[in-house]
N, C-alpha and C positions, 0 to 999 in steps of 0.2 A: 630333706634339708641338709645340704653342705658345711660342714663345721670346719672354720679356719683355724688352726692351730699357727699363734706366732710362735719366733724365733726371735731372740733378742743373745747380744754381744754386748760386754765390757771389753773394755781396749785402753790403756793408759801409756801415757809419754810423759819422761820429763825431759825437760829443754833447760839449754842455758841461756840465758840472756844478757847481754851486753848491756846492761843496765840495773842501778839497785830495783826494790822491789818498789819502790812509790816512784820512779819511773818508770816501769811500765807497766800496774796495775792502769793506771786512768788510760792506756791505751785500749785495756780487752772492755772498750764501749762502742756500741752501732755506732754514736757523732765520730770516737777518735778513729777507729779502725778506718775508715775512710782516707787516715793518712797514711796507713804504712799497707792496707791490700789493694792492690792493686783493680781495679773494677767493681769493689765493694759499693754494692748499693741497698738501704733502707730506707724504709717508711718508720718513720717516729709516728707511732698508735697513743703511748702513754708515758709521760716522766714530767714530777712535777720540777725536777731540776733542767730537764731539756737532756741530760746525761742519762749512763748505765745508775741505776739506784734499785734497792729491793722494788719489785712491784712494777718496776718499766716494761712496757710493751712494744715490739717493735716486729715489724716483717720484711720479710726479702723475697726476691724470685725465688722461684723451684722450677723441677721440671714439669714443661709443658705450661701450661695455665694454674697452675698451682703457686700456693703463693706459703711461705712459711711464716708460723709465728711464733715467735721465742716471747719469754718469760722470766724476769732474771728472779729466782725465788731467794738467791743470796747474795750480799755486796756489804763484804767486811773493807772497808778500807785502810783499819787499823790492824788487823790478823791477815790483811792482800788473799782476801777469800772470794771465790765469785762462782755461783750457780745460775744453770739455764736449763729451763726446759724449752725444745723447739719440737711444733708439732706439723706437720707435712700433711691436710686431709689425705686419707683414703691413703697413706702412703707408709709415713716413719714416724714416731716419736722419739727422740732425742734426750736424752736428760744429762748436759756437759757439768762437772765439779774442777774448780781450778783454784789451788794453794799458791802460793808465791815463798818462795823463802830469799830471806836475803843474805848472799851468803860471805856476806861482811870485806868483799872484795873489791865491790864495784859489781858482781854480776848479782843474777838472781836466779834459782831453779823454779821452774813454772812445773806443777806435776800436774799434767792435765789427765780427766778420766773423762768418756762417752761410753753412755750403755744405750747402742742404737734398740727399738723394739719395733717389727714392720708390722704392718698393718695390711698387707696383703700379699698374696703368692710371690709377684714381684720382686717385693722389701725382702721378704724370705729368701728367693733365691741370692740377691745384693749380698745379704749380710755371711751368707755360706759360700760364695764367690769372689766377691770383691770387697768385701768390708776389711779386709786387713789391711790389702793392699791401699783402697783409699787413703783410709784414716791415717796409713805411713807416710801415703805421697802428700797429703794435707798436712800433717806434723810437720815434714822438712819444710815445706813451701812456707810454713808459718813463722818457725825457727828462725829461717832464712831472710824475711821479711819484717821482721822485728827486729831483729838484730842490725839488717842496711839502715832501719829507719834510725834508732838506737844511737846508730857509728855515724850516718851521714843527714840525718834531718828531711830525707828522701824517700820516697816511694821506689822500691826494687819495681821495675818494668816487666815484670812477668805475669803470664797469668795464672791465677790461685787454681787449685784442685778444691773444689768446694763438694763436702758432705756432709 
């Protein structure tokens, strides 16, 4: 019998954001992120508000026929606090932590953390390959997309680096 050893990364970013922080906590939700990513698409599984709330269930593509389901296991609205676990079968689990501070300016710092952990030789080799690289081209693209929507009410027209 073959015994898979994973490989799991933590990886963090803080961002600024052109906005205080209670505008743009209610954006990091499957309904609002629809306005400011660009090709973002979800299935609503579970929320008894229709929104991001503790306990909401929600999926997205993945690669191939795979389908992702996140988990929000935290949603402080008054601390701009927000947890996700998303799980990829046969693939990645995910578990994202996101603080908000506000930094009394008009902007806000988002300190975001991902601890990817794979689930097979694959995700293994991703995470000791490309996992840095993603997760940085994914932070700018995100940055960058929040901040257009932020400043102009609009969806930046590019396409996201999703991981």
């Amino acid at each position: 019998m073959q015994t898979f050893t994973s490989k799991s990364v933590g990886l963090r970013r803080k961002q600024l954001n052109r906005g205080t922080a209670a505008e743009v906590f209610p954006l990091l939700c499957p309904v609002r992120e629809a306005d400011w990513i660009d090709g973002w698409t979800y299935e609503m599984i579970f929320s008894v508000s229709g929104l991001a709330e503790k306990g909401c269930v929600f999926i997205t593509p993945a690669s191939g026929d795979n389908r992702t389901t996140w988990y929000i296991t935290k949603y402080d609205s008054e601390l701009f606090q927000l947890a996700f676990v998303r799980v990829t079968p046969g693939e990645m689990v995910v578990a994202i932590d996101i603080e908000l501070t506000d930094n009394a300016d008009g902007t806000t710092t988002a300190d975001i953390k991902y601890e990817y952990t794979a689930l097979n030789e694959d995700a293994n080799k991703w995470i000791e390959e490309d996992a840095v690289t993603a997760f940085n081209a994914n932070m700018n693209y995100w940055e960058e997309a929040i901040n257009h929507y932020l400043m102009t009410g609009s969806k930046l027209r590019k396409s996201p680096v999703l991981n």
